[in-house]
N, C-alpha and C positions, 0 to 999 in steps of 0.2 A: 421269786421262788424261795427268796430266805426266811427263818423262821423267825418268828417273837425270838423263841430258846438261841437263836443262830444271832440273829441283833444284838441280845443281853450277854452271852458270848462274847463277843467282839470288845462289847464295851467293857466290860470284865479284864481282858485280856490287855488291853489301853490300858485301860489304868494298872494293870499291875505291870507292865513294861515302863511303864512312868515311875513308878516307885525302884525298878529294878537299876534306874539309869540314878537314881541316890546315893551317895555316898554311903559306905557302909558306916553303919551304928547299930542304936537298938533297937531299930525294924526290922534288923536282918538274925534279930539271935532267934524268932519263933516265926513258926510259919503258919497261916492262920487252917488247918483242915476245912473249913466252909469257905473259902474262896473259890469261885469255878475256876478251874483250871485246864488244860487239853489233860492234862493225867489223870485228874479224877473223877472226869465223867468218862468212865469206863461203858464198853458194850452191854455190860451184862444191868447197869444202870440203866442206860439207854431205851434197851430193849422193851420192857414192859410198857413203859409212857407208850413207844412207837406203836407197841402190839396194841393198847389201849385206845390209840388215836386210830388205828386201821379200822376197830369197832366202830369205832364211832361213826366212821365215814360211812358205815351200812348205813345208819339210821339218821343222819343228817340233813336239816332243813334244806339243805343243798340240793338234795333229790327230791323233793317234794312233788318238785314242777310235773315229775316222771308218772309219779303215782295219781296225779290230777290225770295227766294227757294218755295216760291208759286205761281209765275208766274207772280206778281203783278209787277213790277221792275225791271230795271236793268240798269247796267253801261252804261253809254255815249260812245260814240266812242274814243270821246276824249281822254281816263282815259285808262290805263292800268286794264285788270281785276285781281281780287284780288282771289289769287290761292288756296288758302286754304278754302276760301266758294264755289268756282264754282268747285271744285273739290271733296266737301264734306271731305276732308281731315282735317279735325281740329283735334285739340291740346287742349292742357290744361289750354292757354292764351285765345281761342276761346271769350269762355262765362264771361271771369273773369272780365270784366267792367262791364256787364250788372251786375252777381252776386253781385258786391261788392257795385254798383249804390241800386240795388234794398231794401239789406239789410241797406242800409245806411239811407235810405225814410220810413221805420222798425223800425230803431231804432228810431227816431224821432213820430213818431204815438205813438211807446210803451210807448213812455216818457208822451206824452200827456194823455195817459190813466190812468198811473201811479199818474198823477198830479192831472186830472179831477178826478180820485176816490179818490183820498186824500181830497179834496175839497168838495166831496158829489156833484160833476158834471156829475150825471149819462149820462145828452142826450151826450156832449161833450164827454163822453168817449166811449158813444157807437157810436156814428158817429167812430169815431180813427179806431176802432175794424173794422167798415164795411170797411172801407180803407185798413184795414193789411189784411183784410181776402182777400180781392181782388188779392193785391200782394203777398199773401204767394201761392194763388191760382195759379199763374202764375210761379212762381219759382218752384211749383211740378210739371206743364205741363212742365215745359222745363229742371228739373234734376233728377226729383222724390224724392228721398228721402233726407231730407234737417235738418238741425238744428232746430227745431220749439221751442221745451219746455222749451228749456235750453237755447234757445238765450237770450241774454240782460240781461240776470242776472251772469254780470260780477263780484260782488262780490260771487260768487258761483260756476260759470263753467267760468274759463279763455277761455277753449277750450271745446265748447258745441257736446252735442252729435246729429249726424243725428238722427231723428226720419223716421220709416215708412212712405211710402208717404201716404197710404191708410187709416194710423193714423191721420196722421195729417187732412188730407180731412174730415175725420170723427170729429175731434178735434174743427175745421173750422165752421162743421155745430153747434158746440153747443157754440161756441164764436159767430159766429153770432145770434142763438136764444137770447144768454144772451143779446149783442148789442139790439138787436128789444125792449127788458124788457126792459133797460136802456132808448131806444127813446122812450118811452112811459111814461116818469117819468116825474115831474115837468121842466119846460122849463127856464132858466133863459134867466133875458134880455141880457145878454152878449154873449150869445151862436149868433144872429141874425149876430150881428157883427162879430163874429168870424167864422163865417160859412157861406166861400165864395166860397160854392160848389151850396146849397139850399136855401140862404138865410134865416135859419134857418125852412125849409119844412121839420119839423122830418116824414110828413107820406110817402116823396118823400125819405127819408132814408129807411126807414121800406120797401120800396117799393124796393130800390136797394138793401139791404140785402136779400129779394126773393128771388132775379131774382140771384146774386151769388149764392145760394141756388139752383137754379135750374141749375144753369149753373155745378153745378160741381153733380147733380144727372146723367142731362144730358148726360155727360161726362163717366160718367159708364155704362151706357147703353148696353156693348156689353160683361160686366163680369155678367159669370153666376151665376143663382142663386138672384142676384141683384132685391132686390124691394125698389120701392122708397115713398110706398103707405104712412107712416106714416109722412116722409118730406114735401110730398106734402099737405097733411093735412093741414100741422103747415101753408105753403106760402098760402094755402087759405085763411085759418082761420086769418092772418094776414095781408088781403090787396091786397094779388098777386103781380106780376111784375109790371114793367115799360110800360107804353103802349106809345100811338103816344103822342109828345113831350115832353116826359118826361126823356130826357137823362141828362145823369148825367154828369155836367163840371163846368169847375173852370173857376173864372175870379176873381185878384184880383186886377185888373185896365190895362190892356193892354194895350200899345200903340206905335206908331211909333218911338219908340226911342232904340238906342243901349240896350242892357241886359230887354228890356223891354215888347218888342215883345211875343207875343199868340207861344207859343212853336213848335207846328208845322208851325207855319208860318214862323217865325224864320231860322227853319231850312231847310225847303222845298218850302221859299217862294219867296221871295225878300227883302233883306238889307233895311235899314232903308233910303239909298241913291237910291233905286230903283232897285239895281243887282241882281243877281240870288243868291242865296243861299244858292244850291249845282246844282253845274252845273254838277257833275257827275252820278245824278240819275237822271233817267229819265222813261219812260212806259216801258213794259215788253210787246214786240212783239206776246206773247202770250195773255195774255188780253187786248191789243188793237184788235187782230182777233179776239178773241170770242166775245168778244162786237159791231164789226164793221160789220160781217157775222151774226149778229142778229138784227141789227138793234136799239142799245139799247141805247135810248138816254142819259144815264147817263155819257157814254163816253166822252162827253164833260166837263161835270163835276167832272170827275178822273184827265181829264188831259186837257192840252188846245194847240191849232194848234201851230206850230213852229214860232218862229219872221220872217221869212222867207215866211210865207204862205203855201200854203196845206195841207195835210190832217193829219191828226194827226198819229202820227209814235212810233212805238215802235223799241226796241234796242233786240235782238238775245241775252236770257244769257249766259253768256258762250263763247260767241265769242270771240276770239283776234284779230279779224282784219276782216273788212267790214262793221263793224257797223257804222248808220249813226250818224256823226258829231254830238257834240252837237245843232249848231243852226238849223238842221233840224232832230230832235227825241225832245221829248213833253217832258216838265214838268207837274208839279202839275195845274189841272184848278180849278175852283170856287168854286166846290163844297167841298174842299179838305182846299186848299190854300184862303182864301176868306178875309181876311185883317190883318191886325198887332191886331186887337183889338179883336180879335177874343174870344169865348170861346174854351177852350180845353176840349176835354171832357176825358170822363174815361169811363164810360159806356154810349151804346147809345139805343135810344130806339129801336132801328131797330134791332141791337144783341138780343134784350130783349125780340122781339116780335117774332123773328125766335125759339129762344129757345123755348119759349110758343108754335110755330104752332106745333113743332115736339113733345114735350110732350102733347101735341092733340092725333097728328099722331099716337103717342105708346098709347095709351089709359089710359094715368096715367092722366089726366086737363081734365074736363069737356069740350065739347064745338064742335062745327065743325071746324076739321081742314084746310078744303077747302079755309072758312072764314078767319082762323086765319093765312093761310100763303098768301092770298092775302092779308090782310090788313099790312103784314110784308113789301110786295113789295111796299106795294103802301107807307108806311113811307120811304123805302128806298128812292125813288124819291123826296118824301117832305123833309126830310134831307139834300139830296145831293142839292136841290133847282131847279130839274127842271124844267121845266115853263113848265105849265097846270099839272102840277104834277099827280094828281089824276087820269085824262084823259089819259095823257102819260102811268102812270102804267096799265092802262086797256088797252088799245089799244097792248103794248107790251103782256100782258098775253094771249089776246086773238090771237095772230098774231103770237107767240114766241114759237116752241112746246119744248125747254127745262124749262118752264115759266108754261106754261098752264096745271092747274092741270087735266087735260083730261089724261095727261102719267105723272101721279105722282104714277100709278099701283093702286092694292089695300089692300098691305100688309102692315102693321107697318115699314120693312123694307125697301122696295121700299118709300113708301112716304117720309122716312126723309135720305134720297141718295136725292131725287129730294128735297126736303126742305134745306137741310143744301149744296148744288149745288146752290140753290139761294142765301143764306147766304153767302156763297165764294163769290159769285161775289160785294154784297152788301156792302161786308167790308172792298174791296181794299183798302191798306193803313193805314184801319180805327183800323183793330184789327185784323193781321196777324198771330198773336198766335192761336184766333179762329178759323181760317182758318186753319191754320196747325195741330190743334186739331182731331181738324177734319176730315182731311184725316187720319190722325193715327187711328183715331176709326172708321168712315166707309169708306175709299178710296171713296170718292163721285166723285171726279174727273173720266171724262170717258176718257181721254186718257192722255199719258205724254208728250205732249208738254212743258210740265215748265221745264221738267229737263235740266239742265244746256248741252249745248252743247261739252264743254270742255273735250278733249279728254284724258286727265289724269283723269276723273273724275272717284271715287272708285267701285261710284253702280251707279244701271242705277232707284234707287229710293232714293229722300231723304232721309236724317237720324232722326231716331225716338228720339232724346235728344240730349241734349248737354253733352262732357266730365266735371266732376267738374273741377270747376277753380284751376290754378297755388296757388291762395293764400291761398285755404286750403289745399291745400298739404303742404306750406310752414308754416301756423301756427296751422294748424288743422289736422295735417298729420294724430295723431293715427287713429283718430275719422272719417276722409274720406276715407283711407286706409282700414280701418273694411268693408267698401261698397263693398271690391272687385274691380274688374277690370273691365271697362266699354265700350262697345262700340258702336258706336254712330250707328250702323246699328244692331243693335242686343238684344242690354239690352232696352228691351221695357217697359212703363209705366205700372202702376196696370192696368191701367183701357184700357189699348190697347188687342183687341183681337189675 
């Protein structure tokens, strides 16, 4: 879980403990300012890289698998398909980048928080905290029970223990309450500068620590027994979620140059010379017909018509052979892919406001939900940039009967099947974890067309986790090994029914 920055670190600090044990002369009359030191990587340093690298992790080749195994994606014709995702057969190397990426953007936060309360930097370290809790929140949807309490206090646990994932969740909501106290404390002028998420908007933080907060009440929804009535309290009482424009992302100067590039655009968009990006991922045959058999103009904006002309095409997952060529199956379109300068985001309001319609739905948030999930569509549209946005999303609701809450039923349960169905669609690309969440907790999808067509494949439904990684079997054996034996069709989540 240590970082590149954490290794080079170390070795930094060696060697100048090495020079420190020298007799004094004339290495000790000037002190070099560009030497890393624990003093001069300050939080307020820290912090951006960290906020910068949480970006990233939305748009990272790490989740790819997510956005294949939801329908969202898939290989180009071109490309040989990659056997151990379409066949749901993974291993113990499966998830070990994404793990080891994830914690490593972790460890770097923990530092900043570490720093900012040594400082008496409450807002700075509660910002850090809404960042970890995000990513600790994503590493339990995708392994469940994970190292939390004991991470990063490598003078104490060389090799940390898994914690419950149900604890940590639990754990999660009360780091983020502490986080909200903290953004509510005196503001310094440093924090505006160093927070190139908000521009220093601690109530648009307070605002994203809710919506985490409900996103992982949400999340439990189908474990019995489960009330969320006192949590929800607290995200009133403090503001609520994230509403129309208010998504959360990072910009800490993007632009059309090599290592410099808006991260999904980077990776999904076009070279800084103009080329493709990844020419091996392309639309997913299945959400190009659900979108194209509805009418749904967003489809332009997921993905855009081939170089070649006509109509926008999706790739069969799972196929090894017949799929169309890359120049005639779609890339990323504008709404997605939109310039090198782009912001990335981390949370969007459109996730933020789906969560809300359906905690409507269930009866725990004030309000009408009819309201609250067409105002979610209709952000979707403004997000993705539509043109007539608003009008578009009306027209689609009224015209669209998986859309129009006339058949959204009239049960808690029925309505957020049809709510978090519109959420799937909303998020292509955007937050594939959500999506996949999702179907774990209510199978909202009405039929399986996503599933990979690949005729070695193991089951005929995706898998509900990932195996833990190769690397903690290799330095965290006792401590993963105590988990038991796992498998990716079988050992389901706390919070999955």
């Amino acid at each position: 879980m240590k970082t590149i920055y954490h290794k080079l670190f170390v070795v930094l600090l060696v060697g100048a403990a090495g020079l420190a044990g020298c007799k004094k002369g004339w290495l000790d009359v000037n002190q070099d300012p560009n030497r890393v030191t624990d003093d001069n990587i300050t939080p307020e340093l820290l912090f951006p890289q960290a906020a910068q690298a949480t970006g990233a992790r939305s748009s990272s080749g790490n989740f790819q698998f997510i956005n294949n195994w939801m329908g969202y994606w898939a290989q180009s014709g071109d490309f040989a398909i990659q056997q151990d995702e379409t066949t749901y057969n993974i291993d113990f190397t499966f998830g070990d980048a994404l793990w080891q990426n994830q914690y490593n953007v972790l460890f770097d936060l923990n530092l900043v928080k570490v720093k900012a309360q040594a400082k008496g930097d409450s807002v700075l370290a509660g910002a850090s905290m809404v960042l970890s809790a995000k990513l600790f929140q994503d590493l339990v949807d995708i392994f469940g029970n994970i190292p939390y309490s004991q991470a990063f206090k490598n003078n104490q646990y060389t090799q940390p223990a898994f914690d419950d994932a149900k604890t940590v969740y639990a754990s999660l909501q009360t780091s983020l309450d502490s986080a909200i106290i903290y953004l509510n404390g005196p503001v310094r002028s440093s924090f505006e500068t160093a927070d190139i998420v908000t521009g220093g908007d601690t109530e648009l933080w307070i605002k994203f620590a809710n919506t985490l907060k409900l996103r992982m009440l949400i999340r439990q929804s189908q474990v019995s027994g489960f009330n969320p009535a006192a949590e929800i309290a607290k995200i009133v009482a403090n503001g609520g979620v994230l509403h129309e424009g208010e998504s959360i992302s990072v910009n800490p100067g993007y632009q059309n140059a090599v290592n410099k590039q808006s991260p999904f655009y980077a990776n999904y968009g076009l070279t800084p010379t103009g080329a493709e990006a990844s020419t091996a991922t392309r639309a997913n045959k299945y959400f190009v017909d659900l979108l194209s058999n509805t009418s749904d103009p967003r489809l332009n904006r997921f993905f855009k018509a081939p170089a070649n002309g006509g109509a926008i095409t999706g790739t069969t997952y799972g196929l090894a052979a017949g799929n169309p060529v890359g120049a005639n199956s779609s890339s990323f379109g504008p709404g997605l892919a939109r310039s090198a300068e782009q912001d990335q985001w981390i949370m969007t309001s459109v996730e933020s406001m789906f969560l809300e319609a359906e905690a409507i739905a269930r009866g725990w948030m004030a309000g009408d939900a009819k309201t609250a999930y067409e105002d979610a569509v209709r952000e979707s549209f403004s997000w993705l940039g539509v043109p007539n946005a608003i009008t578009a999303a009306n027209t689609y609701m009224a015209s669209t009967p998986i859309a129009n809450w006339s058949n959204a039923g009239g049960t808690a349960a029925t309505r957020a099947k049809f709510i978090t169905y519109q959420k799937y669609i909303a998020l292509a690309g955007i937050n594939p974890l959500e999506a996949w969440s999702d179907q774990r907790r209510l199978n909202m999808l009405p039929n399986n067309g996503y599933i990979s067509v690949n005729p070695g494949r193991l089951s005929n439904t995706i898998p509900v986790r990932l195996l833990y990684p190769q690397s903690e079997y290799t330095t965290n054996s006792a401590n993963v090994n105590a988990q038991g034996t796992q498998n990716q069709f079988t050992s389901k989540l706390f919070w999955q029914p």
